[in-house]
C-alpha positions as CSV (number, residue, x, y, z in Angstrom):
1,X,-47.8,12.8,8.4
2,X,-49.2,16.4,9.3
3,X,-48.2,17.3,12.6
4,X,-50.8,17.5,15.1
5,X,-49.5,18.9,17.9
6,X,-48.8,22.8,16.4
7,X,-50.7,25.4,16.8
8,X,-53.0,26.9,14.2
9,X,-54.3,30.5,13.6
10,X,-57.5,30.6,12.2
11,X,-57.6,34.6,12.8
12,X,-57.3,36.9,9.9
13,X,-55.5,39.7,10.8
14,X,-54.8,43.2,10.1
15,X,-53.9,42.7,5.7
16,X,-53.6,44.4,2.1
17,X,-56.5,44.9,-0.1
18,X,-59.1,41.6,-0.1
19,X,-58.4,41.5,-3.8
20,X,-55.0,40.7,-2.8
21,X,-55.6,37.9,-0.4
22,X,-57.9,36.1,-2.6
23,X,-55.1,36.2,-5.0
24,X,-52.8,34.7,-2.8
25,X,-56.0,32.4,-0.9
26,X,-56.4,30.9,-5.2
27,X,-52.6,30.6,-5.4
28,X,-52.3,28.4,-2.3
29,X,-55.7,26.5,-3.5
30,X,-54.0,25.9,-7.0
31,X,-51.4,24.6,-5.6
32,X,-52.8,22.2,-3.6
33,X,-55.0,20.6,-6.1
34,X,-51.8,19.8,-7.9
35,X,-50.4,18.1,-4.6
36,X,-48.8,20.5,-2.8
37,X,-49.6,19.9,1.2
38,X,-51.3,23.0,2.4
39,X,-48.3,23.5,5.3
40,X,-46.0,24.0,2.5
41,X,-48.4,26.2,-0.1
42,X,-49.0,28.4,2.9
43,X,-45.2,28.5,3.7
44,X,-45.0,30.3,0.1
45,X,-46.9,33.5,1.1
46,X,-44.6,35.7,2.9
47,X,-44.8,36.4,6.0
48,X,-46.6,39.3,6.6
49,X,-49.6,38.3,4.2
50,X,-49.5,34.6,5.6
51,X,-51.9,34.9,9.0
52,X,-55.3,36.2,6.8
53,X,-54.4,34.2,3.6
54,X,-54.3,31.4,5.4
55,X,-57.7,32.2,7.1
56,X,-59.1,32.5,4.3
57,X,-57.3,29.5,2.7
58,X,-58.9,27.0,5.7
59,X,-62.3,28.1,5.1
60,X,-61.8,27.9,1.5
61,X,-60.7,24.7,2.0
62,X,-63.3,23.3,4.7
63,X,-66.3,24.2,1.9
64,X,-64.5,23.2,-1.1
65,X,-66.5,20.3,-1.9
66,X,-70.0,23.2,-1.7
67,X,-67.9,25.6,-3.8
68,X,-66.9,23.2,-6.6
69,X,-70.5,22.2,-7.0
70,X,-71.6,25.7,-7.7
71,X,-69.0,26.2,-10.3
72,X,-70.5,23.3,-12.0
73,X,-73.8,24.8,-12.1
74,X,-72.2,28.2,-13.0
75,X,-70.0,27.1,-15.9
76,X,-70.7,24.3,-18.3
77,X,-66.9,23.5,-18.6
78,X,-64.1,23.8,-16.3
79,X,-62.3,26.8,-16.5
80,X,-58.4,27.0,-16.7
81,X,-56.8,26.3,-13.4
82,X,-55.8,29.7,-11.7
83,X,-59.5,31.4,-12.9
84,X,-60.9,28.2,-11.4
85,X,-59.7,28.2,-8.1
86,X,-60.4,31.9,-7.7
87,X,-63.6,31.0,-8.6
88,X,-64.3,28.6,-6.5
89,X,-62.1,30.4,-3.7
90,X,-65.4,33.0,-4.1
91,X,-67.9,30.7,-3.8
92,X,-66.5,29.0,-0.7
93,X,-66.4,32.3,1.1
94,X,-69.8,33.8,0.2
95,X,-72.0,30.5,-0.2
96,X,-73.3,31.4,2.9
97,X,-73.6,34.5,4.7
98,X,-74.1,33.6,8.2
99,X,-69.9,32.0,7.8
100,X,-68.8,34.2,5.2
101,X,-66.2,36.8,6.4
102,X,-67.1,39.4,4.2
103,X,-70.3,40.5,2.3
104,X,-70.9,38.5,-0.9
105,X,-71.4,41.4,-2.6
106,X,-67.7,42.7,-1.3
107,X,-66.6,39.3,-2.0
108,X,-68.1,38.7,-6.0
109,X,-67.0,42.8,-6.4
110,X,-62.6,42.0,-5.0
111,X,-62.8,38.2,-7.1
112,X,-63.6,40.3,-9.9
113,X,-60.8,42.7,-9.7
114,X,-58.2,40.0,-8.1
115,X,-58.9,38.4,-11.9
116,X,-58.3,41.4,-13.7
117,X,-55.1,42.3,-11.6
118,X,-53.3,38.7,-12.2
119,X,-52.1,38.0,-15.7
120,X,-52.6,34.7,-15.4
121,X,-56.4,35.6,-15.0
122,X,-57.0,38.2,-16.9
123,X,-58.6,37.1,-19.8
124,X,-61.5,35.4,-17.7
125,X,-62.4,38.2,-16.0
126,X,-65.3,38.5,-17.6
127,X,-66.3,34.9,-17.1
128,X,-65.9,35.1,-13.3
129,X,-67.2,38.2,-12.9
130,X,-70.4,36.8,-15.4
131,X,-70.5,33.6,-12.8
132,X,-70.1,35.5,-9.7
133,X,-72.8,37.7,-10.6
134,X,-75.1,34.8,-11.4
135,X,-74.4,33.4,-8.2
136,X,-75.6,36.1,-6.5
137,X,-78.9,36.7,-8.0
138,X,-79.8,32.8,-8.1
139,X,-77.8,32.1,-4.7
140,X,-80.4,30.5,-3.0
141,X,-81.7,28.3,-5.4
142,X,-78.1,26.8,-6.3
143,X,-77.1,26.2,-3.2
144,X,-80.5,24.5,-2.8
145,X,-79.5,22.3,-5.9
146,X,-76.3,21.7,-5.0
147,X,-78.0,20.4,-1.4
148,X,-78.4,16.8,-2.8
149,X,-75.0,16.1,-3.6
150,X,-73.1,14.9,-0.9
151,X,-69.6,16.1,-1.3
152,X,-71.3,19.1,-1.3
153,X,-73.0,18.7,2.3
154,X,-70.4,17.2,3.7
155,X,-67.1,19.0,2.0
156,X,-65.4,15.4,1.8
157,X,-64.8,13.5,-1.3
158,X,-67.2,10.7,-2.0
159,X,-65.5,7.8,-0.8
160,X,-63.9,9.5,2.1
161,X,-68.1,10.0,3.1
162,X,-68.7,6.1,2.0
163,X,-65.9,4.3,4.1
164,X,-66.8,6.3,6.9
165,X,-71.0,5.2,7.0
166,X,-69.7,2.1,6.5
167,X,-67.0,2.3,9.6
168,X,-68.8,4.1,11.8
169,X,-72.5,4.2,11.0
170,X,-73.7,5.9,13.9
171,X,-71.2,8.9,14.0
172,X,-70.4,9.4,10.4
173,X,-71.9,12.8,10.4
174,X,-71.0,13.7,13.4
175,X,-67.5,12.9,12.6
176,X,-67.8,15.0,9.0
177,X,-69.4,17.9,10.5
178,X,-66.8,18.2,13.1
179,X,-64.1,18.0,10.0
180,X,-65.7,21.4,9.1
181,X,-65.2,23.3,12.5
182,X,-62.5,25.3,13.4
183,X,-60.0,22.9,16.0
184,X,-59.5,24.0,19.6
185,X,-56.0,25.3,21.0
186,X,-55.0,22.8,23.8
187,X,-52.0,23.2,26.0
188,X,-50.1,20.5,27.9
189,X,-49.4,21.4,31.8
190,X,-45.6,20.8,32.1
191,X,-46.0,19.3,35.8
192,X,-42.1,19.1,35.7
193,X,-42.3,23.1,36.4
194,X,-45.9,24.0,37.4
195,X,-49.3,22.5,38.3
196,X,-52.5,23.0,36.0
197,X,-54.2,25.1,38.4
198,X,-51.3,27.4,39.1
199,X,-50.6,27.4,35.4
200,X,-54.5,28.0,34.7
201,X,-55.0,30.7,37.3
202,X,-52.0,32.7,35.5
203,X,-53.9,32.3,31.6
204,X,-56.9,33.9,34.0
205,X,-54.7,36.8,34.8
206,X,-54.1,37.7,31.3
207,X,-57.8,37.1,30.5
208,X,-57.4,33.5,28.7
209,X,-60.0,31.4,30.0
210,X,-59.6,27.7,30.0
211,X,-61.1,24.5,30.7
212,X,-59.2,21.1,32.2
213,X,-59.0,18.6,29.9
214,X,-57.4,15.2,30.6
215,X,-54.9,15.1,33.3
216,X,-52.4,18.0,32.2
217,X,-54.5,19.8,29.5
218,X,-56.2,23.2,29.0
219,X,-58.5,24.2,26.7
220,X,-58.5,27.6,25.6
221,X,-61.8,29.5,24.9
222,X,-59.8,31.1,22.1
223,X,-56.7,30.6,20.2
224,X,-53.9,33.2,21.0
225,X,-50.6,32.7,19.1
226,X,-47.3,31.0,21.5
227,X,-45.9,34.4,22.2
228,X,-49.0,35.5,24.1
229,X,-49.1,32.7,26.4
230,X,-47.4,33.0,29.5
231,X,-44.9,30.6,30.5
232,X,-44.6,29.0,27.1
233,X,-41.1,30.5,26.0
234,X,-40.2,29.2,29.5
235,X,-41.0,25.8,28.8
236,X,-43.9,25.5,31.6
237,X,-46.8,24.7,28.8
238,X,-46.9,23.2,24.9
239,X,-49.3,23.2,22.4
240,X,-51.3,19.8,21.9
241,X,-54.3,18.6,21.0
242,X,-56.1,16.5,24.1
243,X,-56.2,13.0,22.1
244,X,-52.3,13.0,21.4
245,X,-51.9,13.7,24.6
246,X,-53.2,10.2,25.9
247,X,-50.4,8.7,24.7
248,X,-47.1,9.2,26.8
249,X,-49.3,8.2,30.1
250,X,-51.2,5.7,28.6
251,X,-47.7,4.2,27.2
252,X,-46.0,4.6,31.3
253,X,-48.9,3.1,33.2
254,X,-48.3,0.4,34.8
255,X,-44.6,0.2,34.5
256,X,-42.0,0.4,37.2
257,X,-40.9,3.9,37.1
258,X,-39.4,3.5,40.6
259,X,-36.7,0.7,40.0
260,X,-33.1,1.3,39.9
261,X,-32.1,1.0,36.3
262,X,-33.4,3.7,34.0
263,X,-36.6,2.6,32.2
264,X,-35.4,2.7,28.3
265,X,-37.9,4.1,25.7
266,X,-38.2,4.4,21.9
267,X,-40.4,7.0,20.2
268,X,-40.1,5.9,17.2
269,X,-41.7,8.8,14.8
270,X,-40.8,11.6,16.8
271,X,-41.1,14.8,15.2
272,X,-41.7,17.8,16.0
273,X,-41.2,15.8,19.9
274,X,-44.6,16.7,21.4
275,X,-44.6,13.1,22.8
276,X,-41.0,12.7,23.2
277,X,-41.5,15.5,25.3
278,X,-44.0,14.6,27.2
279,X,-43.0,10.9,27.9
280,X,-40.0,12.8,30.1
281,X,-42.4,14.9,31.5
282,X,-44.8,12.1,33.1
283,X,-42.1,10.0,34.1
284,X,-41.7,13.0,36.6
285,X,-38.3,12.1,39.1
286,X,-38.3,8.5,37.7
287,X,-34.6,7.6,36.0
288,X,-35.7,7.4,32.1
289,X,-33.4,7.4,28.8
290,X,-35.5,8.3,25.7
291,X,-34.4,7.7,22.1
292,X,-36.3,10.1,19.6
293,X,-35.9,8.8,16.0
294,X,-37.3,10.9,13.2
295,X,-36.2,9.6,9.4
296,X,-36.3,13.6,8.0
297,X,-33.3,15.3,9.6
298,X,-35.0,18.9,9.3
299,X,-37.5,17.5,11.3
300,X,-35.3,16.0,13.7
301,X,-34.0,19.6,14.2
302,X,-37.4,21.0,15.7
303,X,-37.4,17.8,18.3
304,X,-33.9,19.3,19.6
305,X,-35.7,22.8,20.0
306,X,-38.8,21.4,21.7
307,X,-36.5,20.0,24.7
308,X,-34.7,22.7,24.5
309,X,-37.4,25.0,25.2
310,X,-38.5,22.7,27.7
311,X,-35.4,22.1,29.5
312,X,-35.5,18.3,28.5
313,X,-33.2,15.9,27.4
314,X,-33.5,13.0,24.7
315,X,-30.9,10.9,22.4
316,X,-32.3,12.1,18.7
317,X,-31.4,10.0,16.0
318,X,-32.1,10.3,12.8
319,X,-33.2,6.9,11.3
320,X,-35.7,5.4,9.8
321,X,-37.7,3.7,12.2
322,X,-38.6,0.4,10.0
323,X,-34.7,-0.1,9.2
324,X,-33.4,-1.3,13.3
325,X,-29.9,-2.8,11.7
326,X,-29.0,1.2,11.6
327,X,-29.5,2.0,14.2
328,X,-30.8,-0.1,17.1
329,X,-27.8,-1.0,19.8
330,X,-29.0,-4.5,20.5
331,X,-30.4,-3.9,24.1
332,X,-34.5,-4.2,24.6
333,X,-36.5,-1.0,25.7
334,X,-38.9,-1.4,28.0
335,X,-41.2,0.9,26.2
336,X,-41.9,2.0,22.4
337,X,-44.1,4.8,21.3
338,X,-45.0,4.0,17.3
339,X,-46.9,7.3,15.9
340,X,-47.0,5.5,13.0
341,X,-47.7,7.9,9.7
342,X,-51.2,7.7,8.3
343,X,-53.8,9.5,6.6
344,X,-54.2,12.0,9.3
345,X,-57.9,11.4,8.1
346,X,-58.7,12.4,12.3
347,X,-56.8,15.8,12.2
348,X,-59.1,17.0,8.9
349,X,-59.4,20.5,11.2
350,X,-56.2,21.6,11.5
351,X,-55.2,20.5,8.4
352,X,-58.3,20.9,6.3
353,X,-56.3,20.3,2.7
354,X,-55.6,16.4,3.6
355,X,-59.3,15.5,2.4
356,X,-58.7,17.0,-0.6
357,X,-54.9,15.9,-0.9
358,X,-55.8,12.0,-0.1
359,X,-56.2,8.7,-2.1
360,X,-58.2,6.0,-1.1
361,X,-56.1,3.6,-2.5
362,X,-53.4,6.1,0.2
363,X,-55.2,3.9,3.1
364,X,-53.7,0.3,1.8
365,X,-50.3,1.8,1.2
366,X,-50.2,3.3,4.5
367,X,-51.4,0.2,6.0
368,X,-48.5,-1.8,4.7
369,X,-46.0,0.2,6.2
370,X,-47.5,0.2,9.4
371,X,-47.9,-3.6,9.7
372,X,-43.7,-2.8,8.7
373,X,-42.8,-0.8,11.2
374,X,-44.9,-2.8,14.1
375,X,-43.0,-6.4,12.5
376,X,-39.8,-3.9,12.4
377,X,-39.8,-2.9,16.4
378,X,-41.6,-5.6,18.4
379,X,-38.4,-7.6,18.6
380,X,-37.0,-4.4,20.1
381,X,-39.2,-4.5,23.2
382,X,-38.1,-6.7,26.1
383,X,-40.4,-9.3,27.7
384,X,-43.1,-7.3,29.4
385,X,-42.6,-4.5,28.0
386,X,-44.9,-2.3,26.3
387,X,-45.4,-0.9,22.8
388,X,-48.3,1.6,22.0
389,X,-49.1,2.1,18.3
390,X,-51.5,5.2,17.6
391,X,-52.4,6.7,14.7
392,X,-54.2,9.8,13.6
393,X,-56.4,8.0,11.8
394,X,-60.4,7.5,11.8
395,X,-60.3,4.9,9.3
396,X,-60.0,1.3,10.7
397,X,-57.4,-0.4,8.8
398,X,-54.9,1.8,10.2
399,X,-56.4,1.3,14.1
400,X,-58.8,-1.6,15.1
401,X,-57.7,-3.8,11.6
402,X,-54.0,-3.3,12.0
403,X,-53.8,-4.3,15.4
404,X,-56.1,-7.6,14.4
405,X,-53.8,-8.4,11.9
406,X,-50.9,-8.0,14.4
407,X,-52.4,-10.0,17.1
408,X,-53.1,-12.8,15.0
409,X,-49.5,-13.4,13.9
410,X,-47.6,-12.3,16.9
411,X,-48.8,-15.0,19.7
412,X,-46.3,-12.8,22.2
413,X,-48.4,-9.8,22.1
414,X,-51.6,-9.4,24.5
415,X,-53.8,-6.0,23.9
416,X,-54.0,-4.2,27.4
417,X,-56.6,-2.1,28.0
418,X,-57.0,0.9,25.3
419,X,-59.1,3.5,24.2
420,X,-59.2,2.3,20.7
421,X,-60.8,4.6,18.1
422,X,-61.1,8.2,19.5
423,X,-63.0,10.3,17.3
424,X,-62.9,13.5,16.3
425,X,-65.3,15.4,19.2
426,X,-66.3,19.0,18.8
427,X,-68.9,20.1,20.8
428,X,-69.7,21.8,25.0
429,X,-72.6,21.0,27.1
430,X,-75.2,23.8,28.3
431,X,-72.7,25.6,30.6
432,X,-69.7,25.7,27.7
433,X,-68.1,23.1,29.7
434,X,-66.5,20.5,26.8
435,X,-68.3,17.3,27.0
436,X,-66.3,14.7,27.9
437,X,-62.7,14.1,29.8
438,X,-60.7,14.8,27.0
439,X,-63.1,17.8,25.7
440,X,-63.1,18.6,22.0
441,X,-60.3,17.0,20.4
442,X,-58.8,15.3,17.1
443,X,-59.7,11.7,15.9
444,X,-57.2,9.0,17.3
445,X,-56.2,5.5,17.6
446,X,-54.5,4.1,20.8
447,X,-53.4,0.1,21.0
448,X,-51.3,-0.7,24.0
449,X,-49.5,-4.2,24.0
450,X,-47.9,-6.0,26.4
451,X,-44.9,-8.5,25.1
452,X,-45.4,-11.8,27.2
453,X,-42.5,-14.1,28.2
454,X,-42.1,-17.0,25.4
C-alpha cells in the first residue's frame, strides 16, 4: 500500500532545459503504464532532476485521463509507447492554461525538441510536433469535444467514476474533484516534547502559517520540505495527513492507560511507523509495550528510524501479519491497530498514479486478504480489548462491507462508536479556515471493535 503519511513536493524547482524534464516527466509516465508504481519510476530520476520531474509528473498524472482523450482526437492510431506518453505528457500540461506551468506555446515548442533529442523518439518527431501543433490552433474546440467523455472530466478511469456514483451518490464528484487537487502537508504535534501552540507559534516565527487540525495536527498553508521545519530533525513534529491521524487515539480511548501492567499493543502493518509512532505518543506517561510488524524488511528499516528520530521505542518484527504461528508469543494484547493494505483509492492526491495503476477486479483481491488478516488477529486480542481496522480506502468493500461481513460471523465482536467512511475533503471556508475538525485531508476508513467476554 502507498504510504500516506510522507511528505510530498509538489514544487518544481530550480532544473535543466524543459525539453529535458519532459523527457524524464514521459519516462516516468511510460513506466507507469506498464506497472511501475509512481514512488518507484520517480526513484529512477536522479536526484538532482527528481523535485521538478516529479512536479511535472503529478500533474501529468492528475489530467491523464483529459490528455489521453486529445491524443485520440489528434491521431487516428496509437502511437508507439515513448512518442505517446510524451505526447500526452504535452497535452496534460497545456490543456489548460489557467493550470498549465508553462505557456502552451513553450510547452508544444520543448515536446518537439525533447522528441527529436531522444532516440527512442526521434523518428516521430514530426508526428508530435504535427499533433501538438493541431492542438494548439483547434485547442478549444477539442477540449470542448473531449468535455463529454467522462474519464476525461473526471481523470479517473470509467469504472473507478461508476463504483463511486454508485457508493456514494451524493459526493462522487466532490470526492473526484478533490482526487485532482494538490494534498495538504499536515504535521503531528509530538505532545511527548511540545504542545501545538508552542510548536505552532515557532512555524509563525519562521513565517509558516498553520491551522489546528484534530487534536495534535497542523495544517500548513504551504508545503516546505522536513529540513525546513523546525523541530522535525529533533523529533518534536511528523509528517501526517489529518485522517491517519485518527487512528492511534481513536484505537486508546477508552482503555485503562493508568493500570499497573503495561497495556500490550499490535500494529500490525506498520511501515514507515507513523502510527506506531504515534500510539506511544498518546499513551503519554501510561506504561505501554508496542509490537510493530511490517512483512517487507526494508520497510521495517524506516520504522526503526522514525522512533529513532522521535526518541521512541517499539519491538519491530518483521512478519507477516496474517501468518500469527511466526510470530505471535501466545499472550493477548489489549489493543491491535490493522492498517490493512488496500487500494489506497482515498490517497489518489498524493499518489496520483494509483488510479491509473488499479484493477477493479484489485478491490475483491484485496478484500480477501483483509477478511484474512482480521480472521488471522482477532483471536490475538484479549476479552475487551480492542482492534481498529482502517483502510485508505473510499470504496466500501474494503470499509463499511468488510466489517459487515466480520460482524456477522464473529458473534464476540461489537462495533464501538467510529467514524466510518472519511472522505477525501479538500476545501476552506470564507476566512481560509479548513472546514471541518480534521480540515482537508485524505479518504479513510475507521472500524473500532470491542472483543466481548464468551
Amino acid at each position: 500500500m502507498p504510504d500516506h503519511s510522507d511528505p510530498i513536493s509538489d514544487s518544481p524547482q530550480a532544473s535543466p532545459p524543459l525539453w529535458r524534464q519532459l523527457q524524464l516527466t514521459a519516462a516516468t509516465l511510460a513506466s507507469i503504464r506498464a506497472g511501475v508504481s509512481g514512488s518507484v519510476a520517480f526513484e529512477a530520476v536522479e536526484p538532482g532532476l527528481r523535485p521538478g520531474v516529479q512536479a511535472l509528473g503529478f500533474q501529468v498524472l492528475r489530467w491523464l485521463g483529459r490528455a489521453e482523450a486529445l491524443r485520440r482526437q489528434l491521431a487516428k492510431r496509437t502511437p508507439p509507447p515513448a512518442a505517446d506518453a510524451l505526447l500526452c505528457t504535452a497535452l496534460a500540461l497545456a490543456w489548460d492554461g489557467e493550470r498549465s506551468p508553462y505557456e502552451p506555446f513553450t510547452l508544444v515548442d520543448q515536446a518537439v525538441e525533447a522528441a527529436k533529442r531522444n532516440p527512442g523518439t526521434r523518428a516521430q518527431a514530426s508526428f508530435v510536433n504535427a499533433c501538438l501543433r493541431r492542438f494548439l490552433r483547434e485547442r478549444d474546440e477539442l477540449v470542448s469535444i473531449t468535455d463529454r467523455e467522462p474519464v476525461a472530466q473526471w481523470n479517473h478511469p470509467r469504472w473507478w467514476i461508476e463504483r463511486l456514483k454508485r457508493q456514494h451518490p451524493r459526493d462522487w464528484q466532490r470526492v473526484l474533484a478533490a482526487d485532482n487537487n494538490q494534498a495538504p502537508m499536515t504535521l503531528r504535534v509530538n505532545l511527548r516534547k511540545t504542545s501545538v501552540a508552542a510548536f505552532r507559534q515557532g512555524l509563525a516565527a519562521v513565517e509558516l502559517p498553520s491551522v489546528p487540525v484534530g487534536a495534535s495536527g497542523l495544517q500548513l498553508a504551504r508545503a516546505r520540505p522536513v529540513s525546513q521545519i523546525p523541530g522535525f530533525a529533533e523529533g518534536e513534529c511528523s509528517v501526517q495527513d489529518a485522517a491517519a491521524q485518527v487512528a492511534a487515539p481513536l484505537l486508546l480511548s477508552g482503555l485503562d492507560l493508568r493500570r499497573d501492567a503495561p497495556l500490550r499493543v499490535l500494529d500490525a502493518c506498520a511501515a514507515p511507523g507513523g502510527k506506531t509512532a504515534h500510539l506511544l505518543e498518546a499513551a503519554g506517561s501510561a506504561a505501554i509495550e508496542v509490537t510493530a510488524l511490517e512483512v517487507d524488511p526494508v520497510r521495517a528499516r524506516r520504522i526503526d528510524e522514525t522512533l529513532a528520530r522521535l526518541g521512541l521505542g517499539a519491538k519491530v518484527v518483521v512478519a507477516d501479519a496474517s501468518r500469527p504461528a511466526d510470530w505471535w508469543d501466545g499472550r493477548a494484547f489489549d489493543a491491535i491497530l490493522l492498517d490493512a493494505p488496500c487500494t489506497a483509492s482515498g490517497i489518489v492526491r498524493r499518489h496520483p498514479d494509483v488510479r491509473w495503476l488499479r484493477r477493479e477486479s484489485d478491490i475483491e483481491q484485496l478484500a480477501l486478504q483483509q477478511a484474512m488478516l482480521l480472521a488471522g488477529l482477532w483471536p490475538l486480542v484479549r476479552p475487551g480489548g480492542r482492534l481498529l481496522y482502517c483502510t485508505c480506502s473510499v470504496f466500501f468493500e474494503e470499509g463499511a462491507h468488510q466489517i459487515e461481513a466480520f460482524l456477522a460471523h464473529n458473534t464476540d465482536a461489537r462495533l464501538l462508536p467510529s467514524p466510518g467512511h472519511l472522505l477525501p475533503q479538500s476545501g476552506v471556508n470564507a476566512r481560509g479556515v479548513p472546514d471541518n475538525a480534521l480540515g482537508d485531508h485524505d479518504g479513510f476508513f475507521y472500524a473500532l471493535l470491542e472483543k466481548l467476554p464468551r
